[in-house]
Each structure stands twice: as C-alpha cells, then as structure tokens.
VMD Tcl script that draws the C-alpha trace (Angstrom):
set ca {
  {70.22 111.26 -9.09}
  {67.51 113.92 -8.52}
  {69.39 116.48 -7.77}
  {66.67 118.74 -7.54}
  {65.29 117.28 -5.01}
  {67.83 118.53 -2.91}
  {68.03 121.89 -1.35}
  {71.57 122.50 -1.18}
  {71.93 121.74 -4.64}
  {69.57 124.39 -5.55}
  {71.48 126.43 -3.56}
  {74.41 125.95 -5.87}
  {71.94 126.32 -9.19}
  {70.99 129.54 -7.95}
  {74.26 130.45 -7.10}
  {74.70 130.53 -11.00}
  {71.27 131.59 -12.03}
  {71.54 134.40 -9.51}
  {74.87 135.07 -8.54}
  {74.90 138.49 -7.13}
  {70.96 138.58 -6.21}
  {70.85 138.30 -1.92}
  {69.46 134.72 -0.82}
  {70.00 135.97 2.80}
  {69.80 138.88 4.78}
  {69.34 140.84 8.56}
  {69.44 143.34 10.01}
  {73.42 143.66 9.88}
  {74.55 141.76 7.11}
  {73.39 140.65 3.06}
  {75.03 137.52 1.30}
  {74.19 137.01 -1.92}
  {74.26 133.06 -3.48}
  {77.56 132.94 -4.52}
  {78.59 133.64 -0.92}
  {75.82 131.27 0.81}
  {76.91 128.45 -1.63}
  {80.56 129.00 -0.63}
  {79.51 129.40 3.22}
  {77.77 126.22 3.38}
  {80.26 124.07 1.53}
  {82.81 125.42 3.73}
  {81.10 124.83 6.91}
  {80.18 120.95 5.85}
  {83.99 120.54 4.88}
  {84.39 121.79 8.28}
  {82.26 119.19 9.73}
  {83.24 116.46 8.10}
  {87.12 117.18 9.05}
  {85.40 117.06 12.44}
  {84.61 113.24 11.77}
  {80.83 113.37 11.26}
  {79.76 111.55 7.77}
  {76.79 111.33 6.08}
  {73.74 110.60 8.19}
  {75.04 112.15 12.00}
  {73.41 114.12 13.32}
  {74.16 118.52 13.61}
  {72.34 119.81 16.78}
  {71.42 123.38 16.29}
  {70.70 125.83 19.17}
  {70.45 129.14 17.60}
  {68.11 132.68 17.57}
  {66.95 132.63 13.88}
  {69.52 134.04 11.96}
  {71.63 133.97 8.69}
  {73.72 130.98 10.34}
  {70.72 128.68 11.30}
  {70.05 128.56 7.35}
  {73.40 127.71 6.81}
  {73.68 124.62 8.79}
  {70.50 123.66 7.28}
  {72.18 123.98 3.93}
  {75.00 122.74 4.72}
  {73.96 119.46 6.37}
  {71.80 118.91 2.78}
  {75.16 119.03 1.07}
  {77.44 117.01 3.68}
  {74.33 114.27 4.07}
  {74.30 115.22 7.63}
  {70.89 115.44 9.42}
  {69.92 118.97 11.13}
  {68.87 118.45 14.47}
  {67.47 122.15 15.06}
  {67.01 122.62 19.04}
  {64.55 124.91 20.69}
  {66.09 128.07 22.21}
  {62.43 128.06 24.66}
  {63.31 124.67 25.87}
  {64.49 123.98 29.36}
  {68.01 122.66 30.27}
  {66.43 119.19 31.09}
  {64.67 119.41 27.49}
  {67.44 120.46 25.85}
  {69.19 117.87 27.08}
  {67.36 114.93 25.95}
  {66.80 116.60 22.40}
  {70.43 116.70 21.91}
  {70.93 113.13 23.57}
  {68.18 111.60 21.93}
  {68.91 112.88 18.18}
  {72.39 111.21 18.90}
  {73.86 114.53 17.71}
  {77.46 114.69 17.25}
  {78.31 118.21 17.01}
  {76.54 121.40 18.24}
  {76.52 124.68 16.55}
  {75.38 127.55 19.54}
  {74.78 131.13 20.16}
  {76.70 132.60 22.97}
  {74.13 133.61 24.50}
  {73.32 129.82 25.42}
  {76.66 128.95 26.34}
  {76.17 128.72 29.71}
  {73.07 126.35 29.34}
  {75.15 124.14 27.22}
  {78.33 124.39 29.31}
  {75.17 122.90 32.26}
  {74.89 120.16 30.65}
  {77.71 119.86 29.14}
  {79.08 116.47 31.03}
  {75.97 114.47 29.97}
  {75.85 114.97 26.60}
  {76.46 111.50 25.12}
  {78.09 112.01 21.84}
  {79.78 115.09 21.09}
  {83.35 114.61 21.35}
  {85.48 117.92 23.28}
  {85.84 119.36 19.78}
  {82.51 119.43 18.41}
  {81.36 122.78 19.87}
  {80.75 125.61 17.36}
  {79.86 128.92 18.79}
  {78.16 131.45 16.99}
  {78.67 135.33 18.22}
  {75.54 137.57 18.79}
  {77.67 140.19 17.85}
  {80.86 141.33 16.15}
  {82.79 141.88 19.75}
  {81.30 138.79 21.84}
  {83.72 136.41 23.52}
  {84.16 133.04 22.42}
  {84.47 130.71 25.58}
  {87.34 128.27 25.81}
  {86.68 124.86 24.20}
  {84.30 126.19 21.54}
  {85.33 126.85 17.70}
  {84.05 130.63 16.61}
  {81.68 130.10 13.72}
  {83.61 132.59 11.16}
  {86.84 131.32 12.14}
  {85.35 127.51 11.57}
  {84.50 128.30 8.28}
  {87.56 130.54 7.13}
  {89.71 127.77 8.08}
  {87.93 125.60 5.14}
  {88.11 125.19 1.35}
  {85.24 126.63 -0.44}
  {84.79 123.33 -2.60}
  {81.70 121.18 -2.63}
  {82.36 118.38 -0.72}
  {81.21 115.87 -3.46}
  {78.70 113.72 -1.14}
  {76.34 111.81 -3.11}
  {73.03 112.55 -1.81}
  {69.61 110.67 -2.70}
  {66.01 111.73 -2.36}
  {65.11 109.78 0.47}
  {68.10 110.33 2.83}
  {67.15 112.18 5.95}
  {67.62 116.11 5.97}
  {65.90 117.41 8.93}
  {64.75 115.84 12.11}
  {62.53 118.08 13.86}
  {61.82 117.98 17.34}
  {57.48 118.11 17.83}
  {56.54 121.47 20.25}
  {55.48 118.63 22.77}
  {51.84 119.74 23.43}
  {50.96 116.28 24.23}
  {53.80 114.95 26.28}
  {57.97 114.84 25.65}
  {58.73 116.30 22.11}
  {59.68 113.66 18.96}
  {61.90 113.26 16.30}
  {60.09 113.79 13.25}
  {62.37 112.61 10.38}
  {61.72 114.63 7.35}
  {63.16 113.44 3.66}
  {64.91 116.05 0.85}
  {62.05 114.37 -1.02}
  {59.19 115.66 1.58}
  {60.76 119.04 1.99}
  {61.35 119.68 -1.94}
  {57.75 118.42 -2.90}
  {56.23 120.73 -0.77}
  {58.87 123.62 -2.08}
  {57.43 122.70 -5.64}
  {53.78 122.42 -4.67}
  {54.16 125.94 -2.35}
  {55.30 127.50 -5.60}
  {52.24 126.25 -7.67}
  {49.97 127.43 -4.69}
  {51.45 130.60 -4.06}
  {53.00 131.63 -6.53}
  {56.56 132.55 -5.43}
  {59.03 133.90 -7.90}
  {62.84 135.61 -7.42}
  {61.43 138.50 -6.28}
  {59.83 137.39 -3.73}
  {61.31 139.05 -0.17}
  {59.90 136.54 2.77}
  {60.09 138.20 6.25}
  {61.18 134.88 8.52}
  {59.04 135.34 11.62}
  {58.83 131.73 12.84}
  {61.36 129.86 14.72}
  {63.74 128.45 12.57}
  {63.54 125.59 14.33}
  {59.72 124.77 13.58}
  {58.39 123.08 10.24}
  {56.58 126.69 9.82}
  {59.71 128.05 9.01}
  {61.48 125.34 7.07}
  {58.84 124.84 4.92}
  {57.48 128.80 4.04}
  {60.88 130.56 4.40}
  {63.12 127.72 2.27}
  {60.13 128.07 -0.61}
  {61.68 131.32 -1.70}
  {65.24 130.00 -1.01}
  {64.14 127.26 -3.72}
  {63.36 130.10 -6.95}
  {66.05 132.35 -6.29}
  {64.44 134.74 -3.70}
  {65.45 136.39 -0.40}
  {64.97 134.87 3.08}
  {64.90 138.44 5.55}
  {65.54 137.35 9.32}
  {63.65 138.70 11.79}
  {64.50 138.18 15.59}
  {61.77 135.37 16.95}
  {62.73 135.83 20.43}
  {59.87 138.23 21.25}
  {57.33 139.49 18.90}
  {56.97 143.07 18.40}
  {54.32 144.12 15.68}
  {55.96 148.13 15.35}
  {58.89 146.21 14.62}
  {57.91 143.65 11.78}
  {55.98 146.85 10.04}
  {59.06 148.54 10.03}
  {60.65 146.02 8.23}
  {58.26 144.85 5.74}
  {58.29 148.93 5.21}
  {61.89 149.19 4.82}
  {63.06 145.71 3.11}
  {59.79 145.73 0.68}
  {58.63 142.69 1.99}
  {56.43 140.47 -0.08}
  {55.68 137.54 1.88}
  {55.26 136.76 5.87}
  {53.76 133.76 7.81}
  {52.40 134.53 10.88}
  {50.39 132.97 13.59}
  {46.68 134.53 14.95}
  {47.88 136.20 18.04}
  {50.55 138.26 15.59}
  {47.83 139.60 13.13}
  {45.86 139.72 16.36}
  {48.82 142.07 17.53}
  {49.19 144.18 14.90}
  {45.55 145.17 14.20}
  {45.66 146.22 17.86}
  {48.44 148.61 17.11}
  {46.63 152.43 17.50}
  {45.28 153.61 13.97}
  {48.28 156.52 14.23}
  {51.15 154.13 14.55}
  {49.59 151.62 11.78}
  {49.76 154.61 9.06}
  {53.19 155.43 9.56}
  {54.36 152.50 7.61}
  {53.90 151.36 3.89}
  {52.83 148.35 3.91}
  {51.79 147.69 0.06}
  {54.60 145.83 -0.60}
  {53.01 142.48 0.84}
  {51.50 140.45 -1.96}
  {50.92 137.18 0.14}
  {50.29 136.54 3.68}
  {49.87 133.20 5.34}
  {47.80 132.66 8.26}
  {48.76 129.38 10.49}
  {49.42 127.13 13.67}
  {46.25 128.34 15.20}
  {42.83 128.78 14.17}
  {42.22 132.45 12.73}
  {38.41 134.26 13.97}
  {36.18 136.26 11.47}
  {37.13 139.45 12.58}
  {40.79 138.80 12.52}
  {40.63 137.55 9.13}
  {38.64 140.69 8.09}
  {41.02 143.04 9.95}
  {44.40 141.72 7.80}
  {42.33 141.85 4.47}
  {41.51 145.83 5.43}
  {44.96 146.72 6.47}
  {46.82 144.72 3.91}
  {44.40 145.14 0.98}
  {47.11 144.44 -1.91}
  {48.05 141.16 0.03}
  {46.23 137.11 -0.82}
  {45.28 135.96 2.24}
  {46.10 132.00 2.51}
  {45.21 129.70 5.45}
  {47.17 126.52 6.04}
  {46.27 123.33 8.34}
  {48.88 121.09 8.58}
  {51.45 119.43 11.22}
  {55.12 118.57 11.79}
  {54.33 115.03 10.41}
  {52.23 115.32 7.42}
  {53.36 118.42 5.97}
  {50.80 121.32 4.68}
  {46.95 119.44 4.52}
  {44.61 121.67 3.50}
  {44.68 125.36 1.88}
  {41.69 127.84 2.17}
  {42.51 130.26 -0.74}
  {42.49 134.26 -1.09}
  {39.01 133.94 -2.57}
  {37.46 131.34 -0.48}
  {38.58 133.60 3.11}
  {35.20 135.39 3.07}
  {32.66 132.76 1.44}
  {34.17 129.69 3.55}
  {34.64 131.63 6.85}
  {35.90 129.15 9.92}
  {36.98 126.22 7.20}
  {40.86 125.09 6.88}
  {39.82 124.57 2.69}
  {40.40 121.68 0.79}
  {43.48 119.15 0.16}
  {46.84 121.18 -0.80}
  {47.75 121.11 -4.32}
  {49.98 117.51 -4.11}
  {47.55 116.20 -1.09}
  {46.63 112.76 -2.23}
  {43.10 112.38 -0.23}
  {41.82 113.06 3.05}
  {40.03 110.38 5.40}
  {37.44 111.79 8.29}
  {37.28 108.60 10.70}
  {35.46 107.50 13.70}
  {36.65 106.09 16.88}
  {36.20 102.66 14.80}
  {38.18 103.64 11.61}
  {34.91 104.06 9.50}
  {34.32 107.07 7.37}
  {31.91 109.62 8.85}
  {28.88 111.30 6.32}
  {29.52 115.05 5.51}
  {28.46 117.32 8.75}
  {30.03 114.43 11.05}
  {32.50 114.75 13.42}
  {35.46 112.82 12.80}
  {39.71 112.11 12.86}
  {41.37 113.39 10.11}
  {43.73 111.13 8.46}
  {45.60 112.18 5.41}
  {48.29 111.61 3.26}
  {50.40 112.62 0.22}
  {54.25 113.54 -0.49}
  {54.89 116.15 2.05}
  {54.18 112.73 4.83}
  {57.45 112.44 7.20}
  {59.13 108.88 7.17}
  {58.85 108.31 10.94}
  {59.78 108.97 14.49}
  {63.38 108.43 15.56}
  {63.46 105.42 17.80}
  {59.95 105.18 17.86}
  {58.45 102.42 15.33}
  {55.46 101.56 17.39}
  {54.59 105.10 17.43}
  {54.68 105.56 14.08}
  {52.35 102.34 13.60}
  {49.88 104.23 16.13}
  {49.29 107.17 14.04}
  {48.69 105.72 10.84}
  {45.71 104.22 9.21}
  {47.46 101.99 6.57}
  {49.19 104.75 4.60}
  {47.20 107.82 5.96}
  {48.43 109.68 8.79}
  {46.85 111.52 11.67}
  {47.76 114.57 13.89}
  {44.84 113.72 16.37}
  {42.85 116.32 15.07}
  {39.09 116.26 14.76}
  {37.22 117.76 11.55}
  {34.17 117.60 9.53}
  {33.48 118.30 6.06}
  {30.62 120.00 4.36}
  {28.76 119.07 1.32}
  {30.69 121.70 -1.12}
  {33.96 119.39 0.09}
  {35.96 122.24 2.85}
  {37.10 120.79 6.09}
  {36.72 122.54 9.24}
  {38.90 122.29 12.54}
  {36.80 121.09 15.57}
  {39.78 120.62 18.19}
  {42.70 118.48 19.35}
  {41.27 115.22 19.95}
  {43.20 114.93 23.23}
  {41.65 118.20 23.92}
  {37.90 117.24 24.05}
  {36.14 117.43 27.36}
  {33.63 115.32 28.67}
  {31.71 116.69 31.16}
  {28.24 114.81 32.64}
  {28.55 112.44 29.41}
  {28.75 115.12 27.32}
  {31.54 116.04 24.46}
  {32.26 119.37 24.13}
  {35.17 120.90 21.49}
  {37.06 123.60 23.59}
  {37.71 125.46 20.40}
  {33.69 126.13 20.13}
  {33.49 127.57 22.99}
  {36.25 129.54 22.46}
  {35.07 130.96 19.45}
  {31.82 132.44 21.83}
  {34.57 133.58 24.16}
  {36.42 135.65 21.53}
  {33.19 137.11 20.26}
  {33.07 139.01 23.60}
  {34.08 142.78 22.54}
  {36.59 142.72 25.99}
  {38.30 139.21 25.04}
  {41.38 139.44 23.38}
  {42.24 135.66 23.75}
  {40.66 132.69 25.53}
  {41.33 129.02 26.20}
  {39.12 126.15 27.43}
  {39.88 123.24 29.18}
  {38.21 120.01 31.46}
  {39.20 120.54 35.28}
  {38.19 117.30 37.59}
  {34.85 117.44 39.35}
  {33.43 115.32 41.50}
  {29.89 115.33 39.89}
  {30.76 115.91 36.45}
  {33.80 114.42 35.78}
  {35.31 117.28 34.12}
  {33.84 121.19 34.57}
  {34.14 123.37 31.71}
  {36.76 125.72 32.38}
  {37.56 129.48 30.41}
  {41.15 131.02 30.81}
  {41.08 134.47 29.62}
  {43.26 137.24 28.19}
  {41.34 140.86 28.27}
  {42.72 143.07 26.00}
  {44.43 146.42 27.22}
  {42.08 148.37 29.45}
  {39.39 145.90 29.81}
  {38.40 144.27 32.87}
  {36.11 141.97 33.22}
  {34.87 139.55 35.56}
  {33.11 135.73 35.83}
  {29.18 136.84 35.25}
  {30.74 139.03 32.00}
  {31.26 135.91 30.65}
  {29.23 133.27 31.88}
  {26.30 135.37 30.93}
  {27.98 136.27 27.04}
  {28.25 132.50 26.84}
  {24.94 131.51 28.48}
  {23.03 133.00 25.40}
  {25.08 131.46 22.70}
  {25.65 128.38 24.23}
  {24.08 125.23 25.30}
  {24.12 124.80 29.32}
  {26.79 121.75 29.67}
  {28.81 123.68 27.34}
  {28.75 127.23 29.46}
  {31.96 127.41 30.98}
  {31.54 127.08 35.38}
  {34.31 128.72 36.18}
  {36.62 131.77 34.57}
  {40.74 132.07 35.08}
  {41.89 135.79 34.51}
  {45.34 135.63 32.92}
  {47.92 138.10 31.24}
  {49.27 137.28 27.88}
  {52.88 136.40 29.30}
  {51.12 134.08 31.57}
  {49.33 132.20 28.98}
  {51.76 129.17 28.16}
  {52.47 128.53 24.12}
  {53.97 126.26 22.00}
  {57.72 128.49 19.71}
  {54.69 128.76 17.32}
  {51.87 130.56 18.99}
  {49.16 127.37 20.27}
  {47.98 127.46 23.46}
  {49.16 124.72 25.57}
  {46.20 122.83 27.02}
  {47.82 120.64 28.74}
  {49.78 122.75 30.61}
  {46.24 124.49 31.75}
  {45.34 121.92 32.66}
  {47.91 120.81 34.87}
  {48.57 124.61 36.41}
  {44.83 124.80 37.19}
  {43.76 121.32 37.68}
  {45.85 120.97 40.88}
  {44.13 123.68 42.43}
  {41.02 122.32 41.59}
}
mol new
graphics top color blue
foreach p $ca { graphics top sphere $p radius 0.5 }
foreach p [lrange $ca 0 end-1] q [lrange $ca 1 end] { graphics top cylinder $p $q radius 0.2 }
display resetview
C-alpha cells in the first residue's frame, strides 16, 4: 500500500534504478545503493533479532555520518521509529530524550560512550543488549557490553525483512531544539516526510545528479528533510562533520566532491563571505546550482554577498518549523525584489492564517500569529495531547511566530512571539531592532532581549558580536540605533560577547531565553 510513500522503499527502487551510482558518501568511505539497501536491511534484521518490532523506538546519538542515515533507513523498513538524540545536549537532557521516547535500543559513537555509560543505570528501557556502538575510526575500541556497528550488521542476512509498512505509521520522532523550555517529541509520518520529498523536488528541482553537502545536524528536521530529498531521486547525500563549522573546510569540499546543493544557516554564509578575498578564490565553487538559506532570518547584505560569490547558484529561502514542515518559499527571483520577506505558501502548503491574540484574521500590513497547514503538518507530540490542542487553530498549526503580509501576498517574519518585549506599554519585535544593529559596519551579529526594570517593566537590551578587529563600545551603538529608531525601542543597555559565548540552538538561532536568563540575573 503506497509504497512510495516510504523512504526505505525508495531506497530499494533506487537500488535497482541506480545500482552502482553512490547514495552515500564521506570523507573515508562511498556506498553505492545496492550496498545502502543491503546495509539497512541488515541492520533492521539486526534489530528486530534484538526484540524491538514495529513501532519501538531506535535512539540515535551519533556525529552526522554515513551510519546516522542508515538507522534512519533502516527503522523505515523495520517500522521502527528513529529517535535521533542531540550530540550538544547535556547528560541530564540526554537522559530524558532517551527515557521519554521510550527507546529500546541505542545506536552511539564512541566518542559518547562515557556519557551514556553516566547514565547508563537510569535508562528505563533498553535491555543490557541493546547498545550498538559505532567507531569514529577504523582502530577505536569497542567498550565491553556494547555490539560494534560493522560486526552488528555482518552478523545479519541481507534480506528485506518483509514488514508491512503504511503511510501513516510513525518514522521519525524528533526531539524540538528546546528554545522555549524542555525539548518535545515531534512525531513525524512516512506520509509528512515523503510529501515534502515530492513537493522539494517540484520546488527545487532535484534530479540524480544532484550532490547535497549535509551540513546540518542529522538530528534536526533541516537535515531530514533537505538531505533525504536527493536520497528520494537517486542522488548523493556527502557528509560533512557538524560538530564545528569551518567555512575553508565546506569550500574545499563543495570544490572537490562537485557539490550541487547545501543548506546552510545565516551565521555560515555570514562565515564564509568573511573568509579574506585570497582564500575565497582558491576554490571552484561553480559547481553549486542551489543553495538554501534557513533557521534564521538572512540580512540584505548577506543575501547579496552569496548571490556575488556563488553567481551560478538559485538562492531559496525557507520558513518553516519542526512541526509544520517547510511554510513558505521566497524564490531565486523574488531574493532581490522581496528583500526581508519569507515568500509565499510552499508548493503543497494548503493556506496560511495571520491571527490576533483573539483568533481573528488581521488586514494586510497587520501584525499577527501565523497559523498554517498542509501535508508536511506532524501528527502530534509524544505524550503530550493537550499540547498539541494548544497549538492548533482547528486544523492549522502554529510555531508562535508573528508575521504580516503585504498586499502582493509575501509574508514577513516579525519575531518569536514569546520573544516580544514590552517595555513602558510598549511592544517591540527584537528582530527589528536587530536588523538596525546588524546595519552597523562593526556588528557581525546581535541579539535583543527584555531584562526586568523597575520602571519599565522590561529594558531593551542588545547582546553583541563585533566582527574580527572591531571594537566597539555602548554610545557606538546606542547612538547608530538612536537615529534609526524610535526612543522606547533604542536599546538602554549593550552586552559585548564573543561568538562562542553566544548560546544557539544544533541549528544556528540564537537562544533568547537563555539571554535572558544569563543576563537577567544580573540585572
């Protein structure tokens, strides 16, 4: 029944189709279809002789690498649900994850071995034999009571398992980047993931030789959805390391693997256009085609900047979240005319809703929620059926995100509701003052949040990143912001940070509420 609506099954089409074309690839090692269609039904035979059946849970605690698309495809042939597992998290986070998704096995780099062996005792559900460990490299050691990966799936017959699998079983339950509290299990359908495989295709036109450089955590919708897409026509999926970002790096592989296609956050275009003008030009970049732009709201200038140093490349801008899937797109075409919008509804999008505080629609140039929904929409949080009820409005669901729309129909991003500060009875959207902030020729990044005060309530408050060989001080910026802004919306008082001091969620966004709980106590 539908089988195409299930990845692993279009795993083992394009094993046919494309049987000695490579699906996967690093920096070490190529497999080509054949061999990832005989990988994952090994390791879900594997699993299943473990005792796990269709619908436990798979935690997954790995770097992005070949073997963290495997257990995805692998638990879409078993049935199983992939429970991927932030590698950023703390023990006490990565303990509830694991608990929480009622996982039953763990696949693990070594490296984390002795964060899992911490907490170890208290994990609920995984019996002693459940433990898979996956080596970092050829010669690492495998600690007692954990199955080698390699080994795990040698041991196993090659043939599909023969699990009937429908459209609206459970594939992936995601774990949310937590900006507003404890992270939750977003469950996400074969259905949801395939339609937006399908639609992504229409919109951007991938093909089977397409080459996607996987920058993203593999553990974020970002790279589930944009990396898989390729995965879905018969292209290649190129790992590259996500543990820390280095722009000479990704040019040198999108120079030497021909890359075609990468999805990338701001602050990594932001990186790589402040790469020296000599170090740029020693790498061919003209294989890019298609570049995606997404997490975080992109600025003018950054936007300009990728179209002059990729000028072959489509520049596409996504909104979207873990929940509903991809929203909006802002097309190649539209990047220059449309400059600060987040486009129209995807291709697939059924309609968008812009709501106020009392669920009425809001006229065109008026601030409101954005509720949307169409087939990417996940089918709920684990354990959580009140909060599921919360965030919808009948069938249209909403990321707490506040937009307006202009009379030619494009939405634009005003902030995070949660995010808004209100300061003498006044609103103000952080992200507007940020966008003065960034305009500053010395500002490489900024964030704004609401600190208590006495008077006000809340006092607007600028954290700032200068770039290299900048400083600045308060005045610098207080008087930039003075002439573009209005008075309440000036910020009062200026934090100096570094980059590594500047706390993020895996995919690049700028954790307000961590601001405002670092600075607000010293308040």
């Amino acid at each position: 029944m539908a089988d195409w609506l299930n990845i692993a099954e279009i795993v083992r089409v394009n094993a046919q189709k494309y049987r000695g074309q490579i699906a996967l690839s690093d920096e070490r090692r190529r497999f080509t279809f054949a061999q990832v269609d005989e990988r994952i039904s090994r390791l879900a035979r594997g699993l299943m002789k473990l005792g796990l059946k269709k619908g436990d849970r798979v935690a997954i605690l790995l770097e992005n690498c070949i073997e963290i698309c495997e257990a995805y495809f692998a638990a879409a042939r078993a049935g199983f649900v992939a429970v991927p597992v932030s590698f950023r998290y703390t023990p006490a986070d990565t303990e509830y994850v694991i608990n929480h998704s009622d996982a039953r096995a763990l696949i693990v780099h070594d490296e984390f071995v002795p964060l899992t062996e911490d907490i170890r005792p208290r994990l609920k559900k995984i019996g002693k034999t459940g433990f898979i460990c996956v080596r970092s490299s050829p010669d690492s050691a495998i600690p007692k009571g954990y199955r080698e990966y390699e080994a795990f799936l040698l041991a196993q017959k090659p043939a599909d398992p023969g699990v009937k699998i429908l459209p609206k079983d459970i594939w992936i339950q995601l774990y949310t980047s937590g900006t507003t509290g404890r992270p939750k299990g977003v469950l996400r359908t074969h259905e949801s993931y395939t339609a937006f495989y399908l639609i992504n295709g229409v919109d951007f036109g991938f093909s089977e030789h397409d080459v996607v450089l996987n920058v993203m955590p593999l553990y974020h919708v970002n790279a589930t959805f944009f990396s898989f897409s390729v995965t879905y026509v018969g292209g290649r999926i190129h790992i590259f390391p996500a543990r820390n970002f280095q722009a000479v790096g990704l040019l040198d592989a999108i120079d030497r693997h021909k890359i075609t296609f990468v999805s990338l956050i701001p602050t990594h275009y932001n990186l790589i256009l402040a790469l020296p003008e000599e170090v740029k030009r020693q790498y061919d970049v003209s294989s890019i085609n298609k570049l995606l732009c997404s997490s975080a709201p992109a600025r003018s200038e950054t936007k300009k900047g990728v179209l002059q140093f990729f000028p072959g490349a489509q520049l596409f801008e996504g909104y979207g979240s873990t929940e509903a899937g991809i929203v909006t797109t802002l097309k190649p075409y539209e990047q220059l005319t449309k400059l600060g919008s987040i486009g129209k509804e995807s291709c697939g999008t059924d309609t968008i809703k812009v709501l106020d505080a009392k669920r009425r629609p809001v006229k065109p140039g008026e601030i409101g929620e954005l509720f949307s929904r169409g087939p990417m929409m996940f089918s709920g949080y684990y354990k959580a059926p009140d909060l599921t009820k919360k965030q919808f409005e009948g069938e249209y669901f909403s990321a707490g995100d506040m937009a307006r729309q202009d009379d030619d129909g494009y939405y634009y991003l005003v902030d995070r509701k949660h995010n808004m500060i209100i300061t003498g009875g006044e609103h103000v959207f952080p992200s507007e003052v940020e966008e003065v902030l960034c305009c500053h020729p010395g500002v490489f990044e900024a964030a704004v949040v609401g600190l208590p005060h006495v008077k006000w309530g809340e006092e607007v408050t600028a954290v700032v990143i200068c770039k290299d060989g900048v400083c600045l001080d308060e005045n610098a910026i207080v008087v930039h912001c003075r002439d573009r802004l209005a008075s309440f919306k000036t910020p009062k008082k200026v934090i100096f940070v570094s980059n590594d001091e500047m706390p993020r969620t895996p995919t690049g966004k700028i954790l307000h509420r961590v601001l405002r709980e670092r600075f607000g106590k010293s308040g």
